[in-house]
Structure formats: C-alpha cells, structure tokens
C-alpha positions as CSV (number, residue, x, y, z in Angstrom):
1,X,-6.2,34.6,-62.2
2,X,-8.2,37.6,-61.5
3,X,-6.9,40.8,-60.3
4,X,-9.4,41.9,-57.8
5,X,-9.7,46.2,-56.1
6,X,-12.5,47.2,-54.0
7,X,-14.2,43.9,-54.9
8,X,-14.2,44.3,-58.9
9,X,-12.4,42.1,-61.3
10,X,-9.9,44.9,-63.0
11,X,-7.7,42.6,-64.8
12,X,-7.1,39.0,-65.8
13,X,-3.3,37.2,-66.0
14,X,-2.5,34.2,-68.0
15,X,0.1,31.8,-67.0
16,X,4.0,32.6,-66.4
17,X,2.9,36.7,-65.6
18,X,4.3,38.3,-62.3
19,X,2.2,38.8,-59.2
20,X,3.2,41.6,-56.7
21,X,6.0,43.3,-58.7
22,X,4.9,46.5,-58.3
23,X,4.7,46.3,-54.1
24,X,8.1,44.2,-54.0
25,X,9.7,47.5,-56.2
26,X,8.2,49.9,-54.5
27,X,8.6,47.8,-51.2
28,X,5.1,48.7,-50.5
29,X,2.0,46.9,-49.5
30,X,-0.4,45.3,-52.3
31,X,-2.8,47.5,-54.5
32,X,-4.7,44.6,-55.2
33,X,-5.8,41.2,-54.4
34,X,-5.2,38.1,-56.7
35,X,-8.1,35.3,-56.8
36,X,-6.5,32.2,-58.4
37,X,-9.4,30.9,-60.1
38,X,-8.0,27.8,-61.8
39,X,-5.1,25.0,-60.7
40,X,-1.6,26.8,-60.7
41,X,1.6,26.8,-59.3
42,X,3.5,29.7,-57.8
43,X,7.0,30.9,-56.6
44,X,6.4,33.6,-53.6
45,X,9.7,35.7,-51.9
46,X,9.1,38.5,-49.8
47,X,10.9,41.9,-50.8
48,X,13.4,41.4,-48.2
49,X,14.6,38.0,-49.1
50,X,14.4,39.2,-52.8
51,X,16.7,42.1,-51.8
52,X,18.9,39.5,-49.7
53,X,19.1,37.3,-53.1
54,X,20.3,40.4,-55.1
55,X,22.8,41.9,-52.8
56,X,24.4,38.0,-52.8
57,X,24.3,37.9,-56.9
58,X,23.9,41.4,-58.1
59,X,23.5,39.7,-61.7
60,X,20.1,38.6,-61.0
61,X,19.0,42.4,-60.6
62,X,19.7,43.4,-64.2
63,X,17.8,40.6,-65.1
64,X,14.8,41.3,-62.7
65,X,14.0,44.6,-63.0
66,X,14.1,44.0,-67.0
67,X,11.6,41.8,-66.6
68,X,9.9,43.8,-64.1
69,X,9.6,46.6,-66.1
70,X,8.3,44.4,-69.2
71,X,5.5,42.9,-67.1
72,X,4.5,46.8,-65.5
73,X,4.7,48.2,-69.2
74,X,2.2,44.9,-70.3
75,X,0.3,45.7,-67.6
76,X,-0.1,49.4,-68.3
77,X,-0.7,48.5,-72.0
78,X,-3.7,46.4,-71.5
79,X,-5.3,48.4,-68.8
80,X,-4.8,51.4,-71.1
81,X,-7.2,49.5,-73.7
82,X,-9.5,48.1,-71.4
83,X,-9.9,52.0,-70.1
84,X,-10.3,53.2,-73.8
85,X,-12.6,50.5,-74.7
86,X,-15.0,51.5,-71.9
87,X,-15.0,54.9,-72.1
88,X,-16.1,54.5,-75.8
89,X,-18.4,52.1,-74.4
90,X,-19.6,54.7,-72.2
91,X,-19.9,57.3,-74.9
92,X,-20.7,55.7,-78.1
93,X,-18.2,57.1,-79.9
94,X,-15.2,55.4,-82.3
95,X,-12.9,58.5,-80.6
C-alpha cells in the first residue's frame, strides 16, 4: 500500500499495519490518501462507531491506543530515516 500527499508516494505499509489511526485519534479528517496497490483485505470503522465500541467494552481501549501508539511511533521511526536519508542524499554528506 502506498501512502499518497499532494500526489507523491511518502510511505509504503506492509501487511497487518493500521490505516487512519492518526484521524480516528485525533477525530480528524485524513492527512493522506492510501492506494492499495496489491490484493488485500481490510477492516474499516468510523471514529464514532469505534468510540461506540469502547464506551460498551472499555477494555478494548487499553488495548487500542497501545497499539495505536506502536504503529504512530513505527510510523515516525521510518519517516525519520527516509527524511535523514534524503537530506544526506541531498547533501552528500555521511552527517
């Protein structure tokens, strides 16, 4: 799947990663568009019914926003590299 802003590919996901997290946290709209480039399946819940879900088994948010917050920090990680790489790229420097 590619991870498409202002038509550029910014990012690629692999199989079993989270689309949309960051909106559904911040109850926001989407900061990017996903291109599914390749036969998947995919579980979609709005923010509202996710919300609906958590307020009737307040277990499942522990568990959410851990994994939320693993996928956001992944997310931050590679983009962080891919950044670093470029600029040094950009530069031609090891620094």
């Amino acid at each position: 799947m590619n991870i498409v802003v202002g038509g550029n590919v910014i990012a690629e996901l692999g199989s079993g990663e989270f689309i949309g997290e960051m909106a559904c946290l911040a109850k926001g709209p989407a900061s990017a568009t996903v291109e599914i480039n390749q036969p998947s399946r995919y579980f979609s819940i709005s923010s509202d019914a996710l919300n609906g879900l958590i307020r009737k088994n307040a277990e499942i948010e522990a568990h959410l926003e851990a994994a939320f917050a693993h996928a956001v920090r992944a997310k931050l990680v590679a983009t962080n590299a891919r950044l670093q790489a470029a600029l040094q790229g950009r530069t031609g420097t090891d620094g």
